[in-house]
C-alpha positions as CSV (number, residue, x, y, z in Angstrom):
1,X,78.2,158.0,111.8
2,X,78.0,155.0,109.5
3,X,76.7,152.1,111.6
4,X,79.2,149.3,112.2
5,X,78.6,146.2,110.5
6,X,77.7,142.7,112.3
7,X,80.5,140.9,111.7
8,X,78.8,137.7,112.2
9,X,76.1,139.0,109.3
10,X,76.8,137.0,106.8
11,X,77.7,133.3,108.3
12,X,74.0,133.8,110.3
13,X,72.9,134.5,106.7
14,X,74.3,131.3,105.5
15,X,73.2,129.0,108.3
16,X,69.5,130.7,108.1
17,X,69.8,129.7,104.2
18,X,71.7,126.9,104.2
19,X,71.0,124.9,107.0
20,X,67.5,125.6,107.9
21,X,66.2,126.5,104.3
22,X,65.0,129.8,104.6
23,X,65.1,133.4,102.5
24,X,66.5,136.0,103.9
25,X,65.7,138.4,101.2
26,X,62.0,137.6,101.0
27,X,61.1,136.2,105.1
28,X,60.9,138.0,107.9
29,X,62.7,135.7,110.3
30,X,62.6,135.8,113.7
31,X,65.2,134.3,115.9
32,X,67.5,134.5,119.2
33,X,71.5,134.6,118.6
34,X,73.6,133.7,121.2
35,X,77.2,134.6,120.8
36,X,79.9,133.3,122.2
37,X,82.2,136.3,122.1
38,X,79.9,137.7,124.6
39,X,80.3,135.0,127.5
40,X,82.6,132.4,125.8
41,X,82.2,130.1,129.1
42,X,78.4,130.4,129.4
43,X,78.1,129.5,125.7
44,X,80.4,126.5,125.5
45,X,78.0,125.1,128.6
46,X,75.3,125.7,126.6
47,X,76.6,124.5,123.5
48,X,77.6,121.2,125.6
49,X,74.2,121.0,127.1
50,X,72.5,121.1,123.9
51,X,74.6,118.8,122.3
52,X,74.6,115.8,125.6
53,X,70.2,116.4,125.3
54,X,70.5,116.2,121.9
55,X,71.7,112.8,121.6
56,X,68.7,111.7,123.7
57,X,66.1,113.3,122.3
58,X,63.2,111.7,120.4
59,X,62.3,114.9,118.6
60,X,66.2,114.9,116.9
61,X,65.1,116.0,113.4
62,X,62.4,118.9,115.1
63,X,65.2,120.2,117.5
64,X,67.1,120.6,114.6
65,X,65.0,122.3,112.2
66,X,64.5,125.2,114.8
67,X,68.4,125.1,116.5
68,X,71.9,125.6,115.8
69,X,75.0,125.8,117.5
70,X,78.5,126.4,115.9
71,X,81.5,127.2,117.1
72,X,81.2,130.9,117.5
73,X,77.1,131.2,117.5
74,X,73.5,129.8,118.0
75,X,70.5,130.3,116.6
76,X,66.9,129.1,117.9
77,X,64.0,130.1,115.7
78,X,61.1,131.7,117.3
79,X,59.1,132.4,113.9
80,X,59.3,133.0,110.0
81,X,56.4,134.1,108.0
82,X,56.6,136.2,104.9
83,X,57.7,139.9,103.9
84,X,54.6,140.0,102.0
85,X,52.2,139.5,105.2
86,X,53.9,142.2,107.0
87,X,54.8,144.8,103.9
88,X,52.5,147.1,105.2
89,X,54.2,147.3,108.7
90,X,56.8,149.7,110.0
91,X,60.3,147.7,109.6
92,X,60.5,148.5,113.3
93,X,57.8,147.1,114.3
94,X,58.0,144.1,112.6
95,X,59.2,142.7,115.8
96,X,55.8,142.5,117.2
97,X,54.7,140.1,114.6
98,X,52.6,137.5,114.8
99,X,52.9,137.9,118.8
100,X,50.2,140.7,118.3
101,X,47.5,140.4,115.6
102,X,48.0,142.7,112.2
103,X,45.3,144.9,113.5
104,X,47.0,145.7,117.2
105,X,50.2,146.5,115.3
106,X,48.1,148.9,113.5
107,X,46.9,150.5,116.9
108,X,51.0,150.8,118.1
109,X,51.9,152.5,114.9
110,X,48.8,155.2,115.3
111,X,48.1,155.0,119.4
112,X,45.3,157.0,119.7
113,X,43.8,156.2,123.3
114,X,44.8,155.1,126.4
115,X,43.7,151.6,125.6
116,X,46.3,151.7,122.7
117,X,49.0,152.8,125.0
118,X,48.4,150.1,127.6
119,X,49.2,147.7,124.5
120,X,52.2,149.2,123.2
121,X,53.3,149.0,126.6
122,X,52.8,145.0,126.7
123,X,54.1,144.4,123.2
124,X,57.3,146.4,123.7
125,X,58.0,144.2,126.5
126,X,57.5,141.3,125.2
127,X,59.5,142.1,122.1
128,X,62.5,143.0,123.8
129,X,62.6,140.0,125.8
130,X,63.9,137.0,123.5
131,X,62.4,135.1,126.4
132,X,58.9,136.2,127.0
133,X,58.1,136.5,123.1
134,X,59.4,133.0,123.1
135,X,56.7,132.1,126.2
136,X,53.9,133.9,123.6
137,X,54.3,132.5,120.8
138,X,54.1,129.2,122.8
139,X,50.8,130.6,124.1
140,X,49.5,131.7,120.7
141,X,50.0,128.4,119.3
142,X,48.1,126.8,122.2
143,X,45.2,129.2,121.8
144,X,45.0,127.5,117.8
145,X,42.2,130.5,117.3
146,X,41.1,133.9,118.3
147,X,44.3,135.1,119.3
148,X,45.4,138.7,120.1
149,X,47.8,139.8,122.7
150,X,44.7,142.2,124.2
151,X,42.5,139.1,125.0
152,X,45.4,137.3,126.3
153,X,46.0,139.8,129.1
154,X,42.3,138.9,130.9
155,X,40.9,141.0,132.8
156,X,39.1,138.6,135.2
157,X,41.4,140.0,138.5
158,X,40.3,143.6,138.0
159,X,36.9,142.4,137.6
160,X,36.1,140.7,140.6
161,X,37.4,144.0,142.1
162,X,35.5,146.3,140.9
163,X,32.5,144.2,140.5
164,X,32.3,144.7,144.4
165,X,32.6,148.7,144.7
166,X,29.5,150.8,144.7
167,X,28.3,152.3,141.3
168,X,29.6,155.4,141.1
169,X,33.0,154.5,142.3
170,X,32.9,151.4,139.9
171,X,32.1,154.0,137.0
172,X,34.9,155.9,137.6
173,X,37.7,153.5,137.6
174,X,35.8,151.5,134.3
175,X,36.6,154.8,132.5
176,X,40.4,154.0,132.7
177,X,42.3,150.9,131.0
178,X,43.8,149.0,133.1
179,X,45.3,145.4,133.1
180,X,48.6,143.0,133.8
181,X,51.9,144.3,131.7
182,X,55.6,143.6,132.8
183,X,57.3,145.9,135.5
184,X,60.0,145.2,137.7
185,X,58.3,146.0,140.4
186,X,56.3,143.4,142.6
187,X,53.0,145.5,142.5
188,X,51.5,148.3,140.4
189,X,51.5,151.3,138.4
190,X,49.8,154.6,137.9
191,X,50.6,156.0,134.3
192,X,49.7,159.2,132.4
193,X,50.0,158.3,128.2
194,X,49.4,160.9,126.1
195,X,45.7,159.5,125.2
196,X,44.5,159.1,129.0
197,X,45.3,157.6,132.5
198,X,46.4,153.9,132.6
199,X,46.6,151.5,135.8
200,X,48.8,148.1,135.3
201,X,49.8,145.3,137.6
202,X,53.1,143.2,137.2
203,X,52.4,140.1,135.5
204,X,55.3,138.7,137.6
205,X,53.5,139.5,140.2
206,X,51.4,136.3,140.8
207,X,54.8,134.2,140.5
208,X,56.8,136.5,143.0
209,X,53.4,136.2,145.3
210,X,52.7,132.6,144.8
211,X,56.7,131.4,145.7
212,X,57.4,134.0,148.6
213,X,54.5,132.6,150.2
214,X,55.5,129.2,149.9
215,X,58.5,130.1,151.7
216,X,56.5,132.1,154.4
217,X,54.4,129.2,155.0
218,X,56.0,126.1,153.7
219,X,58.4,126.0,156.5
220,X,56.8,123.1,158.5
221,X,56.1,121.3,155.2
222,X,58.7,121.5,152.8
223,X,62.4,119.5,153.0
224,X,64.8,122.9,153.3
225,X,66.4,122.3,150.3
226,X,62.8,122.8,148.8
227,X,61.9,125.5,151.3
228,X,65.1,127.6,150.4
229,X,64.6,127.2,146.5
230,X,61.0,129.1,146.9
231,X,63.0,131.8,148.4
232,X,65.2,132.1,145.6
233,X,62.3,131.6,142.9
234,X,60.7,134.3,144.4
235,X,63.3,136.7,144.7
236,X,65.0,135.9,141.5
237,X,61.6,136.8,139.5
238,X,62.1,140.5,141.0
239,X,65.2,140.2,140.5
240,X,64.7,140.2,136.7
241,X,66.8,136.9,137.1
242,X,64.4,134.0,136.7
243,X,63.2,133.2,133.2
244,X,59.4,133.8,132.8
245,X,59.0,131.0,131.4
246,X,56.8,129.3,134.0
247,X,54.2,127.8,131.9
248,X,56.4,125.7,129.5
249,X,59.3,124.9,131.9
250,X,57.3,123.8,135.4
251,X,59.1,124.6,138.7
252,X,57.8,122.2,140.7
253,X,53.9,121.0,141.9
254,X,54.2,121.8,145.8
255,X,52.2,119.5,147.7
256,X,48.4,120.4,147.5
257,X,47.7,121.8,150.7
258,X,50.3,124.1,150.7
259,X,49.4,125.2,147.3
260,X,45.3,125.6,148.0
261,X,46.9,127.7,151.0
262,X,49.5,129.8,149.2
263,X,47.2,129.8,145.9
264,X,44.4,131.5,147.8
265,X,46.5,134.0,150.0
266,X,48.0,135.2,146.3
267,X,44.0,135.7,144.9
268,X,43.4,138.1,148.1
269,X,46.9,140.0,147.5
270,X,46.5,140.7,143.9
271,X,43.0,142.2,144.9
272,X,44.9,144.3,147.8
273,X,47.3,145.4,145.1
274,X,44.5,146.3,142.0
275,X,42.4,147.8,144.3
276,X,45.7,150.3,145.8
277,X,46.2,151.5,142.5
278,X,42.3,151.8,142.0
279,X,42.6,153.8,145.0
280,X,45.0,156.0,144.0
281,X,42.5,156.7,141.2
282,X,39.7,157.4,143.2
283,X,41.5,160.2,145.6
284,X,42.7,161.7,142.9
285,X,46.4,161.2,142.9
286,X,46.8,160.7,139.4
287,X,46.1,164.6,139.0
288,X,48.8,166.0,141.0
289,X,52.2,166.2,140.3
290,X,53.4,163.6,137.5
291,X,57.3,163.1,137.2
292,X,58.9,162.2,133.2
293,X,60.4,158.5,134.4
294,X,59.7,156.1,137.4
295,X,61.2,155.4,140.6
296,X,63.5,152.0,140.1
297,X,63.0,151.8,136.4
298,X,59.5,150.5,137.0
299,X,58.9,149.4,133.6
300,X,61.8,147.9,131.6
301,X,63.7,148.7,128.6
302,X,62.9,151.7,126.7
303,X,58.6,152.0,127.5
304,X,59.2,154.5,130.3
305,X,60.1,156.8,127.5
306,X,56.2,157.2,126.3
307,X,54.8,157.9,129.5
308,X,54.5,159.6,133.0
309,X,54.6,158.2,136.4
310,X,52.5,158.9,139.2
311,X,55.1,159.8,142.2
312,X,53.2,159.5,145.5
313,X,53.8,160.8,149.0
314,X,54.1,158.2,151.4
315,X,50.8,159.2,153.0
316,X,49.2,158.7,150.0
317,X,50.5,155.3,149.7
318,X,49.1,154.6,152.9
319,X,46.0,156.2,151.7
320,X,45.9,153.7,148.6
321,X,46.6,151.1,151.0
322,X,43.2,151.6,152.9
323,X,40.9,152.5,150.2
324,X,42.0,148.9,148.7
325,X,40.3,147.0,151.6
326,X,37.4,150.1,152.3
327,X,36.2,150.9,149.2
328,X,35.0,147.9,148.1
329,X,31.7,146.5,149.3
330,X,33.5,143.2,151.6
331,X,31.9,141.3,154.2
332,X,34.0,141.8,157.6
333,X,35.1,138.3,156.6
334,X,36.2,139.2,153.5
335,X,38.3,142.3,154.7
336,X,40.1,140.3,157.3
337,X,40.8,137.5,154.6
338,X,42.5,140.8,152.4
339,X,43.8,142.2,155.3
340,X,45.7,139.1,156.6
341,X,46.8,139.4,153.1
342,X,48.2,142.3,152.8
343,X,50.2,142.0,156.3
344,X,52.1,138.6,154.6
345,X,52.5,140.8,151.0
346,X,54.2,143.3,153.2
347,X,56.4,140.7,155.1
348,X,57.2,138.9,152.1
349,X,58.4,142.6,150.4
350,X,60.4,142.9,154.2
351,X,62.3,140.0,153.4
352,X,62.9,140.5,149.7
353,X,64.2,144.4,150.0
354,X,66.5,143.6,152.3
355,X,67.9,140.6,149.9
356,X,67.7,142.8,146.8
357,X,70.1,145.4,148.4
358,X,72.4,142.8,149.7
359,X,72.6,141.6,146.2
360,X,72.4,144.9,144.4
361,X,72.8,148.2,146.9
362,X,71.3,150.4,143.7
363,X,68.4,148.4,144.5
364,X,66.8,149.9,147.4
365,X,63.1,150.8,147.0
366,X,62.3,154.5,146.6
367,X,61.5,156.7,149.0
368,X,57.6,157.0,147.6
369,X,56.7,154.4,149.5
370,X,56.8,153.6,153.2
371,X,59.0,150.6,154.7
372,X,56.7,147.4,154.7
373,X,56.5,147.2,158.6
374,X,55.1,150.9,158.8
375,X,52.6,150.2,155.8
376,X,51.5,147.0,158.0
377,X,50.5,149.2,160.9
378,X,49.1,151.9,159.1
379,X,46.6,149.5,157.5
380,X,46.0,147.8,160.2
381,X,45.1,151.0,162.1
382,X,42.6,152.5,159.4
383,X,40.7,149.8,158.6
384,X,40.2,148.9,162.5
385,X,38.9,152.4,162.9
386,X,35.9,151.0,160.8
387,X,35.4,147.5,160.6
388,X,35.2,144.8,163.6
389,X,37.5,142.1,162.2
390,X,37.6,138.9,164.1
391,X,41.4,138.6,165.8
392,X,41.8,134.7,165.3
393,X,42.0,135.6,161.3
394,X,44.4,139.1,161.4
395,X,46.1,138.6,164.4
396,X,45.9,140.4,167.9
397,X,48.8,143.2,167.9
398,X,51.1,140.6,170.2
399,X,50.7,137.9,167.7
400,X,51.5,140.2,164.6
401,X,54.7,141.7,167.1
402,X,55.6,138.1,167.2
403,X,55.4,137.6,163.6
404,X,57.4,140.7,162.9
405,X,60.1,139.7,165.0
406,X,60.3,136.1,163.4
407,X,60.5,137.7,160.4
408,X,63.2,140.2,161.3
409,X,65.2,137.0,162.9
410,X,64.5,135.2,159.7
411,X,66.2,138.4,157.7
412,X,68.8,138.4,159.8
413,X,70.1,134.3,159.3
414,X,69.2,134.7,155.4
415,X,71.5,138.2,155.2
416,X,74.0,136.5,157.7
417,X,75.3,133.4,155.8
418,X,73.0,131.6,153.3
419,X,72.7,134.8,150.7
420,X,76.3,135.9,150.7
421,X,76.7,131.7,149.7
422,X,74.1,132.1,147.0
423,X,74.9,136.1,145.5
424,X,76.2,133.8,142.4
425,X,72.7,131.9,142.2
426,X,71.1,135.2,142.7
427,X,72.8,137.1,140.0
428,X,72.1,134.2,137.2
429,X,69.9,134.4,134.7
430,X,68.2,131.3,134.0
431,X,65.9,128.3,136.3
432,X,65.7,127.6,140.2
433,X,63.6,124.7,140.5
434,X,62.1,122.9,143.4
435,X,64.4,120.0,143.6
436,X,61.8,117.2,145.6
437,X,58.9,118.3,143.3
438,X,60.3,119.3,139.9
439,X,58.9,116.7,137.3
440,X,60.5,115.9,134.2
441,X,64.0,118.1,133.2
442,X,62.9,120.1,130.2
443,X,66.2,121.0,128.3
444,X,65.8,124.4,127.0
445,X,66.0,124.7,122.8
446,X,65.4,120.9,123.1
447,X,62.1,120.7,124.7
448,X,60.6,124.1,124.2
């Protein structure tokens, strides 16, 4: 069948030539259309928005050469560069350009190892996301030199693990790429490419971390208008709701003490979370059954297509659980500082499971994996079974009973009034921000 064509083609055409001076015929031009045929009312708001920040702006003439709004469309630019620099490329993977270098482009249109998988993973992503390739090319510019999307993605987090497990065990898991990527899951994943094993960890994840525990322990310190907008931060990042746009549009600075405390509790979870999916690794999970596409859709769009998911029994979740705090070389300090950890990552998933289903019932976490509560126990059990951890720092069993049940009580007044008044909020895609502590309002397409 013939394919249909864009009705809008040709006045897009005009406005790219016309009113921002490019060639269509000889630039590859890359850009975000918003039209208002798909959500007339969201689009005239935008469209008003744009035009009230507009005639404030100092930057009139830059805004301009990089936005457009008409009656029936917009158009921000995110790049242009020309045909000629990218002849050479697949015309569908021009997409990934300049995002990822010519040569990385070269390794997603040849993937030969598992290294190369990991980045077609990331670049897919990001390309399919008007938002996030929007967020990179704000990085890349920053960066001025020495830019690829492979050096971006550091790998500092997964060092400091591993630099702490005994040799052999650190030999093993060096063998197998493994780095942040975008799931929709707040944690990590297992994957079989066709070149080799790969391990990855939700780059969301530090924001989903970093907010949730500001509402777990901001309660006594933050105004609840501020308390309640971590919650929805947090929740809307899993949600696949809030923009990830964190580094150019600033939620709000919480006050420093809060975030040294929360800042620190998210460095120890995002150990606990590499080293689980290190651990799967290490006892061998990754060679059992595999399954062709992940519970939940764990990695969005199309990606899940190219690989294989590791689909764990519970008990080998709670396996993974205790190899992340037992298999590296820790202090008995330093596994009751992960540990304590780990018990708030699993309160914080407690609270935000039981919102996602409220909001979307097709939600619910898969079976794979144990309710949080169990996972919490279990943990705590193992690793008590070897290591004498001082109470004060993880909690007697009354005290974490007690914590349980404040959580359960806080699940029940969040599920009995103020989400059913917020499912809108929720559902939005957009910007929650942090209304005592938000800076300067940054107008989207005006100041980024």
């Amino acid at each position: 069948m013939a394919r249909q064509k864009d009705p809008l083609i040709d006045e897009i055409r005009a406005v790219l030539r016309d009113r921002f001076g490019l060639d269509p015929e000889n630039e590859i031009i890359n850009f975000e259309t918003l039209r208002r045929e798909k959500d007339p009312e969201g689009f005239d708001r935008m469209r008003a928005e744009f035009e009230a920040a507009l005639a404030t702006s100092l930057n009139r003439e830059e805004v301009l050469r990089r936005t457009y709004f008409g009656e029936t469309f917009g158009i921000h630019l995110h790049s242009v560069f020309s045909k000629s620099e990218v002849e050479w490329i697949r015309p569908e993977l021009r997409i990934h350009y300049p995002v990822c270098t010519a040569e990385e482009i070269r390794r997603i249109q040849n993937p030969t190892t598992a290294e190369d998988h990991l980045l077609m993973l990331r670049a897919d992503a990001i390309a399919d996301s008007p938002r996030l390739k929007k967020v990179f090319l704000s990085r890349r510019e920053k960066s001025k030199e020495n830019w690829s999307l492979t050096a971006h993605f550091e790998r500092d987090d997964f060092n400091r693990y591993l630099n702490v497990l005994p040799p052999e065990k650190r030999a093993t898991c060096r063998k197998v790429p493994a780095g942040m990527a975008f799931l929709r899951e707040p944690n990590g994943a297992c994957m079989r490419s066709e070149a080799g094993d790969i391990i990855v960890v939700s780059e969301s994840l530090r924001h989903y971390l970093y907010y949730m525990n500001a509402f777990l322990f901001g309660q006594q310190t933050l105004q609840v208008d501020d308390y309640l907008a971590t919650l929805m931060i947090s929740v809307r990042t899993m949600l696949l709701k809030e923009t990830l746009d964190f580094d150019i549009d600033p939620r709000g600075d919480l006050p420093s003490e809060l975030d040294q405390h929360v800042s620190n509790l998210v460095d120890d979870q995002i150990q606990f979370v590499i080293g689980h999916e290190y651990a799967h690794l290490l006892l061998g999970h990754l060679k059992r059954k595999l399954l062709g596409a992940p519970p939940l859709g764990v990695v969005p769009f199309d990606v899940q297509e190219r690989f294989q998911y590791y689909t764990p029994k519970q008990n080998q979740e709670l396996a993974a659980d205790a190899g992340a705090l037992l298999d590296p070389q820790l202090s008995d300090l330093q596994v009751a500082e992960r540990l304590f950890a780990a018990t708030w990552f699993f309160l914080g998933l407690e609270i935000f499971y039981a919102i996602a289903e409220c909001v979307d019932p097709s939600s619910r976490p898969a079976k794979t994996h144990p309710p949080p509560i169990e996972r919490i126990w279990a943990l705590r059990r193992t690793v008590l079974e070897v290591r004498t951890l001082d109470l004060e720092i993880i909690y007697s069993d009354e005290q974490l009973e007690h914590a349980i049940e404040w959580i359960e009580g806080l699940k029940e007044q969040l599920l009995g009034d103020f989400i059913p008044r917020n499912l809108k909020t929720l559902k939005m895609y957009g910007s929650v921000y942090i209304p005592s502590y938000r800076g300067a309002v940054l107008h989207d397409r005006i100041d980024y």
